[in-house]
Every structure is written in structure tokens, then in C-alpha cells.
C-alpha positions as CSV (number, residue, x, y, z in Angstrom):
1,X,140.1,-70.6,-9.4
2,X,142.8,-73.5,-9.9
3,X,140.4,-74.5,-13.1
4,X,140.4,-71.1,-14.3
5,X,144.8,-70.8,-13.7
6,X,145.0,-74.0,-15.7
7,X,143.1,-73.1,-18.4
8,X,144.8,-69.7,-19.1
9,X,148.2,-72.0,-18.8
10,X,146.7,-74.5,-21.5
11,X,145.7,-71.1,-23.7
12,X,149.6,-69.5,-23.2
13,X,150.9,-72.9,-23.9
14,X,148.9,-73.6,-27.5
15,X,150.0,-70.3,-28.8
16,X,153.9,-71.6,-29.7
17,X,152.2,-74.2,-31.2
18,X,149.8,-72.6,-33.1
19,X,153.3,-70.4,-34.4
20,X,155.0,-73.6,-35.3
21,X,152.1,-75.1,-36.6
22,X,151.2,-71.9,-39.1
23,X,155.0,-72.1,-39.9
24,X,155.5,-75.4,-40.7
25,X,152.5,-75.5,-42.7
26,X,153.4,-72.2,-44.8
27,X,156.6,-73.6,-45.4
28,X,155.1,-77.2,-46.8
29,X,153.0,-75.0,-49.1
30,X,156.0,-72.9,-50.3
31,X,158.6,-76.0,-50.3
32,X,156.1,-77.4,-53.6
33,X,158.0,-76.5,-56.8
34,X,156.1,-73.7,-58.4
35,X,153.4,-70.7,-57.2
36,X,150.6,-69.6,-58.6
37,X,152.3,-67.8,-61.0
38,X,153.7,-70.9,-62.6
39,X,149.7,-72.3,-62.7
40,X,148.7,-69.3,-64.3
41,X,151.2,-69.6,-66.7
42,X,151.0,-72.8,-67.3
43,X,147.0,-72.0,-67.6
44,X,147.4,-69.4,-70.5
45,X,149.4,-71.3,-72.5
46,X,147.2,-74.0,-73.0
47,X,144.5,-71.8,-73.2
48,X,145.6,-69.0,-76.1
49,X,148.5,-71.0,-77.6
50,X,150.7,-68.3,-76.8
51,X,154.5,-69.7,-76.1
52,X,157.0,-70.2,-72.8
53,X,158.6,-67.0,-74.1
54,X,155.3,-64.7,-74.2
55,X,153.9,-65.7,-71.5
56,X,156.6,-65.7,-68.8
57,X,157.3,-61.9,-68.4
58,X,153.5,-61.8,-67.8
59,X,153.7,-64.7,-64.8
60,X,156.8,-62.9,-63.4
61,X,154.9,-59.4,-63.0
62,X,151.9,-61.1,-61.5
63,X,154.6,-62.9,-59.4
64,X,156.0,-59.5,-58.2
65,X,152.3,-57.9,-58.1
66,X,151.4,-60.5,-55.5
67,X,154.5,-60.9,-53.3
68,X,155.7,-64.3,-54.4
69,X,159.0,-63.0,-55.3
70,X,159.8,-61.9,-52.2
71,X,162.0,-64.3,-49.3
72,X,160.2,-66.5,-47.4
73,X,160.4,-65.4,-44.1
74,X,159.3,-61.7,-45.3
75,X,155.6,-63.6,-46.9
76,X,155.0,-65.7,-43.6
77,X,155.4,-62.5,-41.2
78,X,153.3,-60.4,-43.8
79,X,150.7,-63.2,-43.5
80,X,150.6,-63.6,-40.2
81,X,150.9,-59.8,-39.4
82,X,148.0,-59.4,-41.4
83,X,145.7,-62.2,-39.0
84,X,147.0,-60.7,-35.8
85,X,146.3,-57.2,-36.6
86,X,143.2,-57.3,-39.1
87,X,142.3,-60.3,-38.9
88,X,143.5,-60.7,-42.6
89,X,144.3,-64.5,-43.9
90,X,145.0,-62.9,-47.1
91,X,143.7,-63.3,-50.9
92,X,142.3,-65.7,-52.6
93,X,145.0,-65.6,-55.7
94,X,142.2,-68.1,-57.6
95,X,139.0,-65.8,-56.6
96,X,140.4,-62.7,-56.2
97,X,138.7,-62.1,-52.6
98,X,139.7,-62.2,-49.5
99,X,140.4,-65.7,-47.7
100,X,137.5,-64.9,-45.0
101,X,135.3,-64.8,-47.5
102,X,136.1,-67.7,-49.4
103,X,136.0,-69.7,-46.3
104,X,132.7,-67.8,-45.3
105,X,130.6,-70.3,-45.8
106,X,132.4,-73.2,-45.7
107,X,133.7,-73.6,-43.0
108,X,130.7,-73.1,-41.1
109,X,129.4,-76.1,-43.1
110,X,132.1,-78.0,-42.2
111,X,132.0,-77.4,-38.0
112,X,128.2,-77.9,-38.2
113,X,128.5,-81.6,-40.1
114,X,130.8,-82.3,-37.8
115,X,129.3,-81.0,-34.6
116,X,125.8,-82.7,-35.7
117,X,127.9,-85.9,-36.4
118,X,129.9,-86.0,-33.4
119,X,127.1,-85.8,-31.1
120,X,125.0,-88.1,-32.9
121,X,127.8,-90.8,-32.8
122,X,129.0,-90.0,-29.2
123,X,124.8,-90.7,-28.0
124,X,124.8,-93.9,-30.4
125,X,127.9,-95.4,-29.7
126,X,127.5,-94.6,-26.0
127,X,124.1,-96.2,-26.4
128,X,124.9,-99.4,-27.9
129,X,128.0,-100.0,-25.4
130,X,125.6,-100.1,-22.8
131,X,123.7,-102.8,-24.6
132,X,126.3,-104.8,-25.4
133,X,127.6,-104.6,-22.1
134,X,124.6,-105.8,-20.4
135,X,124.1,-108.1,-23.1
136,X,127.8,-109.5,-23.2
137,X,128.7,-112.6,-25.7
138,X,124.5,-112.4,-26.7
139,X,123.8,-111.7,-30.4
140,X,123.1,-108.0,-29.7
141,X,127.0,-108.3,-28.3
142,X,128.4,-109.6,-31.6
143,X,126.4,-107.6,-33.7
144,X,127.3,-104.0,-32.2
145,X,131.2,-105.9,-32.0
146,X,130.8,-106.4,-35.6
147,X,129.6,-102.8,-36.2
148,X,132.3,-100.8,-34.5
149,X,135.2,-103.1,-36.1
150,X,133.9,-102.0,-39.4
151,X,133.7,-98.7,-38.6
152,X,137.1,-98.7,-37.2
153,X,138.9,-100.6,-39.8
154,X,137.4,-99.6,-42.4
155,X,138.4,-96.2,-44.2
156,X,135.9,-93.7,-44.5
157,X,136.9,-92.8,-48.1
158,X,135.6,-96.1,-48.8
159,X,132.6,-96.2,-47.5
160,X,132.3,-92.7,-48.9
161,X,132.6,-94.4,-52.3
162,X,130.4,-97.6,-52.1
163,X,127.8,-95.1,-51.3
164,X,128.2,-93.0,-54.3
165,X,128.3,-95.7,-56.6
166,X,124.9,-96.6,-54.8
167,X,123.6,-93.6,-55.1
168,X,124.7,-92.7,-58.4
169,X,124.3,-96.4,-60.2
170,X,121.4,-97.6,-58.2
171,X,119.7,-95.3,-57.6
172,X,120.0,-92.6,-60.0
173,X,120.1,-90.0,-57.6
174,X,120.1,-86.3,-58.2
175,X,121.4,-85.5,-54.9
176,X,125.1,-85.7,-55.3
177,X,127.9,-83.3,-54.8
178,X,125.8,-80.3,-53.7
179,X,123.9,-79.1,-50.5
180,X,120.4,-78.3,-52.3
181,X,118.7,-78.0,-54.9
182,X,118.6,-76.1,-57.8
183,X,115.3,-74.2,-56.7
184,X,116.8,-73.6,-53.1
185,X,120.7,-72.5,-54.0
186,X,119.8,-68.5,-54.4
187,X,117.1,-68.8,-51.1
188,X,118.9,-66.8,-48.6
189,X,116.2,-68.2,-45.7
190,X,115.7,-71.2,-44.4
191,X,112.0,-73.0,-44.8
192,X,110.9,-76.7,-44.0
193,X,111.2,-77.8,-47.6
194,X,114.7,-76.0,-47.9
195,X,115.7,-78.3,-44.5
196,X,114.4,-81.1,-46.1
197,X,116.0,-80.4,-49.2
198,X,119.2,-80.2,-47.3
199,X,118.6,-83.3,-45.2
200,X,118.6,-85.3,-49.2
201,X,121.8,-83.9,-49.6
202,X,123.6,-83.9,-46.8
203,X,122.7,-87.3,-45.5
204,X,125.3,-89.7,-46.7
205,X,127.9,-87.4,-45.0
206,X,126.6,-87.6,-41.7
207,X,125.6,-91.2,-42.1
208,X,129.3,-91.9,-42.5
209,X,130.5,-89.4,-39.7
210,X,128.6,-91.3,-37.2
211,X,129.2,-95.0,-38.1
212,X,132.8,-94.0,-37.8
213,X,132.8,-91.9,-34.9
214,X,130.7,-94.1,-32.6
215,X,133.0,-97.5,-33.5
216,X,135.3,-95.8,-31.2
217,X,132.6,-94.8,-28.5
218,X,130.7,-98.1,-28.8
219,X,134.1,-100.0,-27.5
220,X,135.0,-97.5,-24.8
221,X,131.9,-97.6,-23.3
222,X,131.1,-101.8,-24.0
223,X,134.6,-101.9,-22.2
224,X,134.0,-99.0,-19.2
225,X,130.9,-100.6,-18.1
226,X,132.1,-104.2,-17.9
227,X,134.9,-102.8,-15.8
228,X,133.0,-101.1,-13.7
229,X,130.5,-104.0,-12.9
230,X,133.1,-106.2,-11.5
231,X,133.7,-103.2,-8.9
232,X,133.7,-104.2,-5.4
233,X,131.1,-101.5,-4.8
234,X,129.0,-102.8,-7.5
235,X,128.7,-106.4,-5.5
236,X,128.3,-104.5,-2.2
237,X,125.0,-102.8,-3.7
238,X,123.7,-105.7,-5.0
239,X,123.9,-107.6,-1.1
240,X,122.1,-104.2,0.5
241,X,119.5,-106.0,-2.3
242,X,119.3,-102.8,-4.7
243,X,117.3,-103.6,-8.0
244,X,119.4,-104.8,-11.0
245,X,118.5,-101.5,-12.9
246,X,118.8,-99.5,-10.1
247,X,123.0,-100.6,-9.8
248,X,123.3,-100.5,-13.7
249,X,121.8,-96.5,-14.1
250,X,122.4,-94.9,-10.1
251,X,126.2,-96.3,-9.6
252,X,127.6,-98.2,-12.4
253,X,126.4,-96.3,-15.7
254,X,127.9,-92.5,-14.2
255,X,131.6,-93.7,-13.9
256,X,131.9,-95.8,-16.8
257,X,130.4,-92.4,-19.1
258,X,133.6,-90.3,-17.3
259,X,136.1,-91.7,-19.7
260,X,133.7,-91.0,-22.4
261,X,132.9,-87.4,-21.4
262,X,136.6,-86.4,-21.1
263,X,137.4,-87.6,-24.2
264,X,134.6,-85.6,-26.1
265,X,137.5,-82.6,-27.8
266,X,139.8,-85.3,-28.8
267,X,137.1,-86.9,-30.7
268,X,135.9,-83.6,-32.2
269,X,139.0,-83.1,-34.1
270,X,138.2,-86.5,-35.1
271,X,135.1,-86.1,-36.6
272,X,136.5,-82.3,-38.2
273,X,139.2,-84.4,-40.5
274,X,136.8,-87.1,-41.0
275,X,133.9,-84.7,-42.4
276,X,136.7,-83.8,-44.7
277,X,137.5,-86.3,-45.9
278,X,134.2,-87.4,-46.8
279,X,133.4,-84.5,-48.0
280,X,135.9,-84.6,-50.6
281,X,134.9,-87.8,-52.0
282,X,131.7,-87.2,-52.4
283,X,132.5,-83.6,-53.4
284,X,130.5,-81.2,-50.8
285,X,130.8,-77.9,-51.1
286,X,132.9,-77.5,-47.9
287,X,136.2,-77.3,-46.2
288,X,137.4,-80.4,-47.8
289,X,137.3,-80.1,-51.4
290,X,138.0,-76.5,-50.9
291,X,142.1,-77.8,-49.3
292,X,142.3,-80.0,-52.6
293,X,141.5,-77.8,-55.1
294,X,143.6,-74.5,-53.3
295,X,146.5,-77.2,-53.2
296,X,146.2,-78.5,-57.1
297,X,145.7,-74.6,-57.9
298,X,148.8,-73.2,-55.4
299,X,146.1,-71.1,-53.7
300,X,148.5,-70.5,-50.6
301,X,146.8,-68.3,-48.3
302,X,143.8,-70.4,-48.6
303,X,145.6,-73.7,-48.0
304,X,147.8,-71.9,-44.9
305,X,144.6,-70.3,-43.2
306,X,142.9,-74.0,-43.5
307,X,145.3,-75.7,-41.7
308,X,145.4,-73.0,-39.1
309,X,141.7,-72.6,-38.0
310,X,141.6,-76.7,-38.3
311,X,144.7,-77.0,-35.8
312,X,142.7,-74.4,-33.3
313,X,139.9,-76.4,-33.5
314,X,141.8,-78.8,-32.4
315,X,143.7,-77.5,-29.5
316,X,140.8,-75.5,-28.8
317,X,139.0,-79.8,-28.8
């Protein structure tokens, strides 16, 4: 019951800070000089040659057909009026749909990456902080040492880029910037060549999600474990004469994997911006390059409804 009470208070608590955090980021988006209006306009003339003059009656009707004309405050409580009662993020100014379906599939995309990415790295970082714990200052030691410190320090942008030069220069590979296929993009099922297909693709984003997300992991748990060897109870076990293994997986590995389990939602949120990240460099059709392009094209609605289901996945982690 007290677990229940504390987590309806941690659910009352995150929704003024869901408020501020949808109104600071609407106002970032509207604090940018110009609207899409302005892109459109800007858009048209280069595209028919027609002048400033021709063109900008035309920008200020679509300005007034869309609501950008209108005061600030009256566009942020229309927009969030709109998700509270219909669940209504708003249009797509760019695709001329409705947000939802915009982010219909792609944000799926992006939770699954980063779901299949954050366990992956929490099992393999978890795993090779054991062995280097229990095989401290040893080669296997320096080696997993070696491999968190560059997945720590080094940004995942750039890895993301060595990798596409390697792909792309090296090896000539068709799998770039998509998520299948040519003959499996209009195949509404799934099938074991579509999977593999989609393994081809998608491989290079996960393979960077984990190396970076299980640095962090590999450390905590290398460090938990030493810790928790040196503990008085530890050295009582071994005089009752209990086996070696028996002290490392019945009394010592269970308390040095508590740090590690209660800090699983922090590192989801994690992985979420790193996926898109990653996903922007190498261009996957996700969340990621979907932010950059709304932001270059003063999609608003798109860009504000982003940042809001990201920063509830993140209280929510």
C-alpha cells in the first residue's frame, strides 16, 4: 500500500513538470525567428521565381489559415487542449496529417531500438563487470577497462560516422539509411527474410546503443562487486568454508546487481536520446531525423509533441 501511495505521489508530482516542460519547449520553438509560413514563402520563391511582394500576401493567409498569427499563449493552450481532450498533438504543417500519424511509426521504431539496446547493454555490461571483477588488474580486466572508457568518452555521433564511412567506402553496402529493402518496404507482415532483412539494416544502430550503454554498466557493476567482496560477511562465509563460486553467485553477486537494477529508467532515457542521435547520423527513418528535419522545416507541432512523449518517457524511466 505505501508502494502504491508513493507512486501516485511520483505520478501527481511529474504532471507540473510535464506542463513546464511542454511550455518551455513550445516557447523554444516559437522564440526561432520565422514559422512555417516564412519557409513556405521562402520555398515558393525559389521555386516559381515569383517576388517578396507576390508571394507574401499568400504566406500571410496560410499564416492566418493555420493559427500562427494568433498570441502565443492562445496556440500553446489550443495545443494542449487538443492532447488533453482528443488526444490531438496537432498537424503536420509539412505533411498535412495529423502529428499521431506522422509519428505513427516512428516512434515505435525508436522505443523498440532502444528497448532492444538497453537490455542488451544492461546483460553485457553487467556481464563483463563481473569478469573483470573476478579477474581484477588481469588482461580480461584491462581490456573490458579499455572498452567501457571508449564507450564513455567517446561520442556516439562518432562512432556513428566511422561506421558509415565503413560501410559506405569499404564495403559498398546497400544497407544504409533505411530499415529494409526495396522488396520488403510495401510488406505489411513480418516473415524470416523480412527480419533478416531488417537485422542488415538496423544493425549498426544497435551495435552502437550497446557499446555505449553498457560502458556505464560494465563500471558500476566491476565497481559493486569489488565492494561487496571486501564485505565482512563475504570473509565470514568463506571461514564457514563455502566454495569460492558459491560466495561469488549466492551472497556477493545479488547485492552488487541492486545498484544496477535501480538504476535501469534512468538509463532508458539514456539509450532513447542516444538511439536518436544515432539515428540521425546515419539517417534511420525514426524519431531522430524526424526532430531535425520538423526543426529546419518549422514543423511546430511535430517538434513540441517530440519533446513531450520523449520527456514522459523519461519521467515515466
Amino acid at each position: 500500500m505505501n508502494f502504491v501511495k508513493f507512486l501516485i505521489q511520483r505520478i501527481l508530482a511529474s504532471i507540473p513538470l510535464l506542463i513546464a516542460i511542454s511550455l518551455v519547449s513550445f516557447g523554444l520553438i516559437k522564440a526561432v525567428p520565422g514559422d512555417y509560413a516564412d519557409m513556405w514563402m521562402s520555398r515558393a520563391m525559389s521555386m516559381s521565381g515569383q517576388g517578396y511582394d507576390v508571394l507574401k500576401p499568400q504566406a500571410d493567409a496560410l499564416r492566418e489559415h493555420l493559427g500562427l498569427n494568433k498570441p502565443f499563449i492562445i496556440q500553446y493552450f489550443h495545443w494542449v487542449w487538443g492532447i488533453f481532450t482528443e488526444w490531438d498533438f496537432g498537424p503536420s504543417f509539412v505533411q498535412s496529417r495529423p502529428v499521431t500519424e506522422v509519428m505513427g511509426l516512428r516512434l515505435p521504431r525508436s522505443l523498440g531500438l532502444a528497448l532492444t539496446a538497453h537490455v542488451f547493454a544492461t546483460l553485457i555490461g553487467a556481464g563483463l563487470g563481473i569478469y573483470a571483477a573476478l579477474n581484477q588488474y588481469k588482461l580480461g580486466d584491462i581490456l573490458a577497462t579499455v572498452i567501457a572508457f571508449i564507450g564513455i568518452t567517446v561520442p556516439k555521433f562518432i562512432i556513428s560516422l566511422v561506421i558509415l564511412y565503413y560501410l559506405a567506402f569499404v564495403l559498398h553496402s546497400q544497407y544504409i539509411g533505411s530499415l529494409f529493402s526495396a522488396e520488403y518496404v510495401l510488406q505489411e507482415h513480418w516473415s524470416l527474410g523480412k527480419f533478416i532483412d531488417f537485422l542488415k539494416h538496423v544493425w549498426p544502430v544497435l551495435a552502437i546503443s550497446i557499446m555505449a550503454g553498457q560502458a556505464y554498466t560494465l563500471r558500476m557493476m566491476r565497481g559493486n562487486l569489488l565492494d561487496v567482496m571486501k564485505m565482512p560477511y563475504i570473509e565470514t562465509a568463506r571461514a564457514k568454508g563455502l566454495s569460492e563460486r558459491r560466495i561469488i553467485f549466492l551472497h556477493a553477486l545479488p547485492n552488487a546487481l541492486h545498484p544496477i537494477i535501480m538504476n535501469q529508467g534512468s538509463r532508458l532515457d539514456y539509450m532513447i536520446k542516444g538511439e536518436i542521435e544515432i539515428a540521425i547520423t546515419m539517417g534511420i527513418p525514426t524519431i531522430g531525423p524526424l526532430i531535425l528535419t520538423s526543426v529546419y522545416q518549422r514543423d511546430m507541432y511535430v517538434v513540441a509533441s517530440i519533446f513531450i512523449l520523449v520527456a514522459v518517457m523519461m519521467i515515466l524511466g
